[in-house]
N, C-alpha and C positions, 0 to 999 in steps of 0.2 A: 364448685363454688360453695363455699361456707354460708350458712343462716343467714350470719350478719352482711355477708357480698351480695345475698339475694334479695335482702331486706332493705338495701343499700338502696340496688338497682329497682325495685319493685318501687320506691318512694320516687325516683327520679324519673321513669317512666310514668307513673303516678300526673308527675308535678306536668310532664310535657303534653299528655292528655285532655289534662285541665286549662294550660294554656291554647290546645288547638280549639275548646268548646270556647272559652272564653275572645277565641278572634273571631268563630264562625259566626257567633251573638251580638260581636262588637260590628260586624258588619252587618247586622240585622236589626240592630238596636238604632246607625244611625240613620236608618230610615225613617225612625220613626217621629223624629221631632217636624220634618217634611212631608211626611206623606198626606197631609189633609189640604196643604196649602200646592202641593204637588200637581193632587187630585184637580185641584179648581184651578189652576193654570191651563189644562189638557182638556177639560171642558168633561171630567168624569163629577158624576154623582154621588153623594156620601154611600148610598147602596152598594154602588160598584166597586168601592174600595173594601167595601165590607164584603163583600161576593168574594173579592180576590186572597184578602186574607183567609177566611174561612175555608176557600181551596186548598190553600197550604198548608191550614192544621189537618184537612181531610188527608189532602198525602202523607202527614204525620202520622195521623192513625191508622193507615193503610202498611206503612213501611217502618214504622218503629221495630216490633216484633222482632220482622225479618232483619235491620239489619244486627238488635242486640244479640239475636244467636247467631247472625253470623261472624259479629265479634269473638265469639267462642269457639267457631270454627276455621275460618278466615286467619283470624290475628285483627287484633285490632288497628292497625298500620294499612293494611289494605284496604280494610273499610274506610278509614279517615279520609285517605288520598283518594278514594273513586266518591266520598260525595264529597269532598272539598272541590274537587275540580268541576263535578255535577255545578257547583255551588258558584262557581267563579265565572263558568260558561253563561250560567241563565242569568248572571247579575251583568254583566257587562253588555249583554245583549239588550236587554233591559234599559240600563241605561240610553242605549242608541234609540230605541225604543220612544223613551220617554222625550227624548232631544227631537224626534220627528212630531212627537205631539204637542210639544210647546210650539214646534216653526211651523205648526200647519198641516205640514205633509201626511199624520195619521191623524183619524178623527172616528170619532162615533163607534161603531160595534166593532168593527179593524182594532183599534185602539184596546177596546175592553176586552176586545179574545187576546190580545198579546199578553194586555198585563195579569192576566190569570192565567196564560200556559207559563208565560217567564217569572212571574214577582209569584204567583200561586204554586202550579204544579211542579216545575222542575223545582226550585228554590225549595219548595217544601218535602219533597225529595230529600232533597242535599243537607238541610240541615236536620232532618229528624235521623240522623245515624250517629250526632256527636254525642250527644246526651247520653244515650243508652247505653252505648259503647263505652263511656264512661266511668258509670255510673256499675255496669257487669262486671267493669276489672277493680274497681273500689272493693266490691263486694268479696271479688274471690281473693285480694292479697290481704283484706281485715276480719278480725278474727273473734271479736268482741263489739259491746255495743256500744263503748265509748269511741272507741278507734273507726267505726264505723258508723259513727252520725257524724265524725268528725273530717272523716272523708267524703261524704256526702254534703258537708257543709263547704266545703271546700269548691266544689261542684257548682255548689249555687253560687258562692261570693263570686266564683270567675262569672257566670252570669248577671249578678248585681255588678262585676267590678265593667262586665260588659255595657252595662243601661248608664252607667257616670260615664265612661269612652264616648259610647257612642251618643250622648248627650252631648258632650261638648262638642265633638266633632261635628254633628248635624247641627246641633243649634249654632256655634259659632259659624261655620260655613254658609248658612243658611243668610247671615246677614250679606253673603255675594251672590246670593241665589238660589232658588231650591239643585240645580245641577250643580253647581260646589257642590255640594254636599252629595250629591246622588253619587257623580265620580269618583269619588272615594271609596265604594264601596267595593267595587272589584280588586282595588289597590288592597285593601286590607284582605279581602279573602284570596289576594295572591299571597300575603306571605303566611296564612295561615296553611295554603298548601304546600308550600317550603319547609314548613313546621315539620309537617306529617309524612312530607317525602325524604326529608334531610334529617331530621334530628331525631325523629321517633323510632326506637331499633322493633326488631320484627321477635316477637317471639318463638321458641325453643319448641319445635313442632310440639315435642313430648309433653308439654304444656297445655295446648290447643285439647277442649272437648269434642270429639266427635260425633257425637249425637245429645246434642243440647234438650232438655225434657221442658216444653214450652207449659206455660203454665194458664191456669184457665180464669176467667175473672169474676167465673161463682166460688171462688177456692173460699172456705171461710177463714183460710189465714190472711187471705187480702181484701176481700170485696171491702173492708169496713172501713179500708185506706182508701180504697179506690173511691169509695164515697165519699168522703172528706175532703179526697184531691179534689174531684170533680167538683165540689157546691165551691172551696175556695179558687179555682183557676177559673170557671165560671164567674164568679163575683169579678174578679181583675180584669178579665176581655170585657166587660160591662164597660168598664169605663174605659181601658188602653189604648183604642183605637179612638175612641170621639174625642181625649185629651185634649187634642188638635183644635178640635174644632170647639170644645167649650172656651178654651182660650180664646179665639178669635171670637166668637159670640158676644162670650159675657164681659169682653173689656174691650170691644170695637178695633180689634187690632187689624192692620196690612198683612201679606202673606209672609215678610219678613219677620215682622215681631213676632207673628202667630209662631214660626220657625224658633226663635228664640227663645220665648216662655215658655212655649211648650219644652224645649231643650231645657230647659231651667227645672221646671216641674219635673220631667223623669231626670235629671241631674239630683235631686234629691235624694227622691226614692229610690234610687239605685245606690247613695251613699248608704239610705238606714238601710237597704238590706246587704251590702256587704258589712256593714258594722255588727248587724246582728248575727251575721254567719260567722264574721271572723272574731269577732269577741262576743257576744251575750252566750250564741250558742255552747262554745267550748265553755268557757268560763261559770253555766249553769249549771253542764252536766244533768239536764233534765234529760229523762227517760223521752221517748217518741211521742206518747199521748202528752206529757207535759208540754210537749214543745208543738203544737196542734191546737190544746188547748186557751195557751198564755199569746199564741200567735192570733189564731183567729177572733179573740176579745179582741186584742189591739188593732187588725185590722176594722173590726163593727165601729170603731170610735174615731176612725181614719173617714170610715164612707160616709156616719154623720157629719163631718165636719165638712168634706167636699159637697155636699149636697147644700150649706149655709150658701147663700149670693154675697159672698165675701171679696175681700180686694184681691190683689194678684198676692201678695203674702201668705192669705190665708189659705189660696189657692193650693198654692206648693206646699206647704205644710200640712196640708190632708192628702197631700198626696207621699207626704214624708210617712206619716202615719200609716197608712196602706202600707206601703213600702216595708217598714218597721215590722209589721204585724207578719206578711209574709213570706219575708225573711226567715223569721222566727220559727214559722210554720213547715219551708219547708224539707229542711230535713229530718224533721217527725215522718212527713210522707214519704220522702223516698228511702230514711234508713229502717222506719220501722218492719217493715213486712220482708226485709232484706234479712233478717233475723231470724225467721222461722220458716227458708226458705233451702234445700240443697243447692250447692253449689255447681248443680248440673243444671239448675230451674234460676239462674241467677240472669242469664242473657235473655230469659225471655219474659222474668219479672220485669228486669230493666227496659225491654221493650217493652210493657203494657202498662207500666206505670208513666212513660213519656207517651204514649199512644194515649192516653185518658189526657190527659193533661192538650194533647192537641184535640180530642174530639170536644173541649170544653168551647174552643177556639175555630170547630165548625159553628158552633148553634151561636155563641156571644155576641162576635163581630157584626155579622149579619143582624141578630136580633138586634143590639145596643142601637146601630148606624137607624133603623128602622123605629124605634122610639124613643130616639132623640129626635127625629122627624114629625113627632107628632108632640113632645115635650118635651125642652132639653133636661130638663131634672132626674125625668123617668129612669132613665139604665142607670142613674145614680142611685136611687131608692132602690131600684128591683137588685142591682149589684150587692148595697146594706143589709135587705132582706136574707138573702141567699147566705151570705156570709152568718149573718145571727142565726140563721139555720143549721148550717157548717157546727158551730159553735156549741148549741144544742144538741147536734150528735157527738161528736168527740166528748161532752162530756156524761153522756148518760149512758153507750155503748160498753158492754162489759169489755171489747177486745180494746178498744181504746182507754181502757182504766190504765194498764200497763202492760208492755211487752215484756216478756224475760229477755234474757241474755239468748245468744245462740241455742236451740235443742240440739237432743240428741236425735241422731237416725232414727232409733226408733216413736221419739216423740213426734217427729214429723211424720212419719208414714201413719201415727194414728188419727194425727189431725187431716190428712190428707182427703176429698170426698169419696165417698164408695160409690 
């Protein structure tokens, strides 16, 4: 096969990768405009929604790792199909699940161990293999730091193109009921495993790394990513999960509308951040810290405005903003540290850069659900806080000034720790 037949083929593999993340999200996404009104149907606690999520980002951070190098071992095609199908098993059950706790039949701590072994641990399972797996074969077929923030952005708009999907989907269906919309959800991670069984070809053993070099998250080529990731994906689980409920709160809405606005609000934010991945990003050509640094300002000016007691417009549009800001932001995080990394340490960056990003989403959900309990503004200010925080590292940290281009072998075994 010639350059150009491999470069061909490496873009259209590429492109079906980013489709399978983009459906595994799209059916995670439309959970979300239901899941608070869901809650209080079944006779669950804002706590225990928050217990359940925070599960799932823990199996995120438990199994990212593992499966980005075994993307590099494996093939990425085996991995896809065994947590698509993980993915497809624990939603469908789930939903029967949730259809016994609306008619009665589960209730009380029955009810709460289910939705945190099925919507928590398998589910977060399942999806913490797309991303990294992803995001490791980005890295090994680009070559450069344009071509690879631009594949990384790529990455993310399927996930923003996921939060518009699975907004309208959940919010429209939501006006037939919170299960509209719930049943949909194994429908779409059925044909995302179709995707991955059907369409995605398996790679050329001779391709496949053998011994993937995991990489460690004191490395000082990454911790100062890993920092950044963490106060910004922090600052968003602050508020992600109570969306739901500030809707309903703060404009007296039914479980329907609450379904709908809420659907409306991440229908936004998921517009700015594919906007910003698929145009500002490309079109800036900012370096990684640039794009870190212009992201998390516009986020800070996102969480002030959600934090105003504004109408339902003003509502959405701070959350447009948010959205905006972390779009922008993050393919600074995941292409920067991909840059000064070998290409044998790429499946296990890619796992620890999505494993940070879930362990933001053990400690938020839980915390946020828990002082909005006690104030609803709260995890809006402590969310802003965190974020201006964010913001004041990226810009004062010397490794966050500027990434170079790829090094060389031997630059990276110098910076490597002893």
């Amino acid at each position: 096969m010639s350059s150009a037949d491999a470069h061909g083929s490496d873009t259209r593999q590429v492109s079906v990768v980013v489709a399978v993340v983009f459906v595994t999200y799209l059916g995670q996404m439309t959970l979300n405009p239901i899941i608070a009104p869901l809650a209080r149907e079944v006779g669950l606690a804002e706590w225990q929604i928050g217990v359940t999520i925070s599960t799932a980002a823990l199996m995120l951070v438990l199994t990212s790792a593992l499966w980005g190098r075994r993307s590099q071992t494996w093939g990425r095609k085996p991995v896809l199909v065994a947590s698509m199908l993980t993915a497809l098993t624990a939603m469908t059950l789930f939903v029967l699940v949730a259809h016994l706790g609306m008619s009665g039949v589960l209730a009380g701590g029955a009810l709460f161990a289910l939705f945190v072994l099925l919507r928590g641990a398998l589910f977060g399972i399942a999806i913490s293999a797309a991303v990294p797996t992803a995001q490791a074969y980005v890295a090994d077929v680009t070559h450069d730091e344009r071509s690879r923030v631009s594949g990384m952005a790529r990455i993310g708009a399927a996930q923003g193109l996921s939060m518009i999907g699975g907004s309208l989907i959940g919010g429209l269906l939501a006006g037939f009921g919170v299960m509209a919309s719930l049943a949909a959800v194994p429908v779409l991670l059925a044909g995302g495993l179709l995707l991955a069984a059907v369409v995605l070809e398996r790679e050329p053993r001779a391709t496949l790394i053998e011994t993937p070099v995991p990489v460690r998250p004191a490395d000082p080529r990454v911790w100062p990513f890993l920092v950044a990731g963490f106060g910004m994906f922090t600052a968003l689980g602050f508020i992600q999960v109570i969306t739901g409920f500030i809707a309903q709160d703060r404009f007296g809405l039914d479980a329907s509308a609450t379904g709908v606005v809420t659907g409306g609000a991440l229908l936004t934010a998921g517009v700015a951040i594919v906007i910003s991945q698929a145009v500002i990003v490309p079109l800036s050509r900012w370096s990684p810290p640039a794009l870190l640094r212009v992201g998390t300002a516009t986020a800070v000016v996102g969480f002030a405005a959600l934090a105003v007691d504004a109408r339902i417009t003003g509502f959405v549009l701070a959350m447009a903003v948010i959205g905006l800001g972390l779009g922008i932001a993050m393919p600074g995080y995941t292409a920067g540290p991909t840059l000064l990394v070998s290409r044998e340490e790429q499946g296990g960056l890619a796992g620890l850069l999505s494993a940070n990003i879930g362990l933001t989403f053990i400690i938020a959900p839980t915390a946020s659900t828990a002082l909005y309990s006690l104030w609803p503004p709260l995890p809006i200010l402590t969310g802003g806080a965190v974020m201006l925080s964010v913001f004041a590292f990226v810009l004062l940290h010397p490794r966050l000034r500027r990434v170079p281009g790829q090094p060389s072998a031997e630059t990276r075994r110098s910076e490597e720790p002893r």
